[in-house]
N, C-alpha and C positions, 0 to 999 in steps of 0.2 A: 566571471560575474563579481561585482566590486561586495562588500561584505555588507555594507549599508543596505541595498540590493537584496540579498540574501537574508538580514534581517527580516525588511520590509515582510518581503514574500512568505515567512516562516510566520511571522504574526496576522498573515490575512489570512492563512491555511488553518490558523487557530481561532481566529475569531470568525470563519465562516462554518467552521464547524460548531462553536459555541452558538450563531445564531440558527443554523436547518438543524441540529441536533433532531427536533421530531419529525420533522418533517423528511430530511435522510432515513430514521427507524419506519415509517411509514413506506417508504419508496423501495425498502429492503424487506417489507413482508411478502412479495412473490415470491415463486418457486427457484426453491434455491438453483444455481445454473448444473448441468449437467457434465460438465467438468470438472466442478467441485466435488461435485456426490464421485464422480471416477474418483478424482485422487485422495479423496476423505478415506475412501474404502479400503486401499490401501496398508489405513492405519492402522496395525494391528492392537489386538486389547491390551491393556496393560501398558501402553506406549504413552511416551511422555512430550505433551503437544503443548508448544509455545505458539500462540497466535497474535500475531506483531502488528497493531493497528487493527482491536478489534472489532473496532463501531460497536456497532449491536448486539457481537457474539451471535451472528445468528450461521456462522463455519458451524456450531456446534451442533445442530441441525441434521449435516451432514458425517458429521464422526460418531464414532462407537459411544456408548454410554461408560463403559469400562475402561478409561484411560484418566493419567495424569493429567489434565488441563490448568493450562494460566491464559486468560487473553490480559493484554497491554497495550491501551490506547492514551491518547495527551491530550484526549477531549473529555473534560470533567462530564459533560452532560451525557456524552454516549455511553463509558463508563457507569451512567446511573441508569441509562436504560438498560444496558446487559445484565446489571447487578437484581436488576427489578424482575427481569426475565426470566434468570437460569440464576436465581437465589442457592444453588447447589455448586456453581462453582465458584473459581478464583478468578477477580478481575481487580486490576489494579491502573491505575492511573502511572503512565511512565514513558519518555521519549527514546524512540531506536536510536536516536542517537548517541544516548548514555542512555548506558544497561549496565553500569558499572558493580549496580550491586545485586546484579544475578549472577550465580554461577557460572562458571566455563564448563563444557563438555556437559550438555548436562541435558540437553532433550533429543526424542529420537526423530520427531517433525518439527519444525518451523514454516509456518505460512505467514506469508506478507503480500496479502492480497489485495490490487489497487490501492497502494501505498506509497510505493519511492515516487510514485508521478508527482505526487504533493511535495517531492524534495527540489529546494532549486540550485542549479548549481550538480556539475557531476562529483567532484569532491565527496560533497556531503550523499549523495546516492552511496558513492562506495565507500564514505564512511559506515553507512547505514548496514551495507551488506554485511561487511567487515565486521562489524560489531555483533550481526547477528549469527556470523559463523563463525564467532568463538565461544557462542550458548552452545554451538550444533555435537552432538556426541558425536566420535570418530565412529564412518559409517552411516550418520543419521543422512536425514533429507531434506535440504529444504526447499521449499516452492515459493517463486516469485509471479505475479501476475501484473500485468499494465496493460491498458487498453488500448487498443492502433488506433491512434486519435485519427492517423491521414485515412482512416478507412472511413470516416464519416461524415456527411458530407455537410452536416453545420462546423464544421470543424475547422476545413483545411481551408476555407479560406481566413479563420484566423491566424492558424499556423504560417498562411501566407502573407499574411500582414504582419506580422512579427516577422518575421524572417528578411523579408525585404527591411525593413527598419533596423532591423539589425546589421544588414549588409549597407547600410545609407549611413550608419553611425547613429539612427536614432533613437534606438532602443536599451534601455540598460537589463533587457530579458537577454537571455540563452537564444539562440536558433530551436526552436520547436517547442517554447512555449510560449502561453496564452495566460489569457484574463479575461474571464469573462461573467455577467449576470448570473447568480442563482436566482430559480423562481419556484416559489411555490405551488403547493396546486390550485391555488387562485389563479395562477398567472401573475402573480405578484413579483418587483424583485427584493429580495430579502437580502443576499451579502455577495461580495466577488471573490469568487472562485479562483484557483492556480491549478493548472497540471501542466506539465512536463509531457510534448510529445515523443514517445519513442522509436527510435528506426530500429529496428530487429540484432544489425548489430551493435547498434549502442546500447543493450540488453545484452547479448553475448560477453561482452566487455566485464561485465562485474562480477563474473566466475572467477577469471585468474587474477583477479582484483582485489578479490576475497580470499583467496589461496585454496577457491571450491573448482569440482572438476563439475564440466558440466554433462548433466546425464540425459536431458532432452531439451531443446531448445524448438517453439511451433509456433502457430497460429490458430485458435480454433476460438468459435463463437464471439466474434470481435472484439479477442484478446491476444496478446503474446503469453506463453507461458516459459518461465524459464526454472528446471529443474538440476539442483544444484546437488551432491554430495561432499563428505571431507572424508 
C-alpha cells in the first residue's frame, strides 16, 4: 500500500472517530461481551493492565477493581468520555504506534480490542504489535481481538468489491479491506469508516512478528481472538 494511501486512511480513522465519538459510547453501553468478562477474569489483583485503543474504557467494566490501569486511545473525544466515566483512573490520549515514552517490560496484560482492524497496511499492524510487545513484562499476556468481517453478511460483499478491484488494478486498498457509511441511530450518515478484513491466518502472522509465542489462537462470538505471551 503506497504511503499517501496509508496516510489517507489513518486520517479518516481519526476523524471518523472524532465525528461518532458519542454516538460509538452509546452503542458500547450493552452488556459487556462474554469473552471479555472470561479473559478480564483472568486478571489477577494487583496486575498491571495497559488497554491499547480504549474508546470508552468500558474493558474496565470487566476487570478487577484492584489493578494498575492506563487506557491509551488517539481519539481526543473518547478519551473525554472515559475520563468522564471512570474519573478514578488513568487515560491518556496516545497512538500504538509510538509508545516511545512508556516503559519497556513493564505491564502484566495488554488488550487491543478491535483495533489493528483500523490499521492499513500489514507493516503498520506489526508495527503496532511490535510496539506493544516491548510495554509486555516477560511472562505477561497480551490479547488481540478483530472481528471476521467475511462472517457477516453486510460485509463480504464489500470485501468482494475491493478485492476484485484490487485484482483489476483499481484499488489502492489492501485485499480485505473496506469503506464504508457510519450511521447514526437516526439512520443518518455521519463519517466513513475503515477496517481491515482478517483471515485467521493473517492474525497468526503477528505473534512471530512481534517476537510473541502464541498461546491461543480461536474464533468465538464473531471475533478472532489472538492470545499472545513473551
Amino acid at each position: 500500500m503506497k504511503q499517501e494511501t496509508v496516510k489517507k486512511l489513518l486520517r479518516l480513522v481519526k476523524d471518523n472517530y472524532a465525528a461518532i465519538a458519542v454516538d460509538f459510547d452509546i452503542s458500547r453501553r450493552k452488556e459487556i461481551g462474554s469473552e471479555i468478562r472470561r479473559l478480564a477474569e483472568e486478571v489477577g489483583h494487583g496486575a498491571k493492565v495497559l488497554d491499547a485503543g480504549c474508546g470508552n474504557g468500558r474493558l474496565l467494566e470487566a476487570l478487577p477493581d484492584n489493578i494498575e490501569y492506563l487506557g491509551l486511545d488517539n481519539s481526543e473525544a473518547l478519551i473525554a468520555l472515559a475520563k468522564k466515566k471512570y474519573p478514578q483512573k488513568d487515560f491518556r490520549i496516545a497512538d500504538i504506534l509510538d509508545l516511545s515514552d512508556r516503559p519497556d517490560n513493564n505491564y502484566d496484560y495488554i488488550f487491543c480490542l478491535a483495533v489493528i482492524l483500523h490499521l492499513p497496511g500489514r507493516d503498520l499492524r506489526e508495527q503496532a504489535v511490535r510496539n506493544l510487545a516491548k510495554k509486555l513484562k516477560i511472562g505477561g499476556r497480551m490479547i488481540i481481538s478483530v472481528w471476521d468481517l467475511y462472517g457477516y453478511d453486510k460485509f463480504r460483499p464489500l470485501i468482494r468489491n475491493t478485492n476484485w478491484k484490487k485484482l483489476l488494478g483499481w484499488s489502492p486498498l489492501d485485499y480485505g479491506d473496506i469503506i464504508f457509511p457510519w450511521k447514526n441511530s437516526r439512520g443518518e450518515t455521519v463519517s466513513d469508516r475503515y477496517y481491515h478484513a482478517f483471515r485467521k491466518k493473517e492474525l497468526a502472522a503477528l505473534a512471530p512478528a512481534a517476537g510473541l509465542a502464541t498461546v491461543k489462537l480461536y474464533k468465538k462470538d464473531g471475533n478472532y481472538w489472538l492470545i499472545m505471551s513473551k
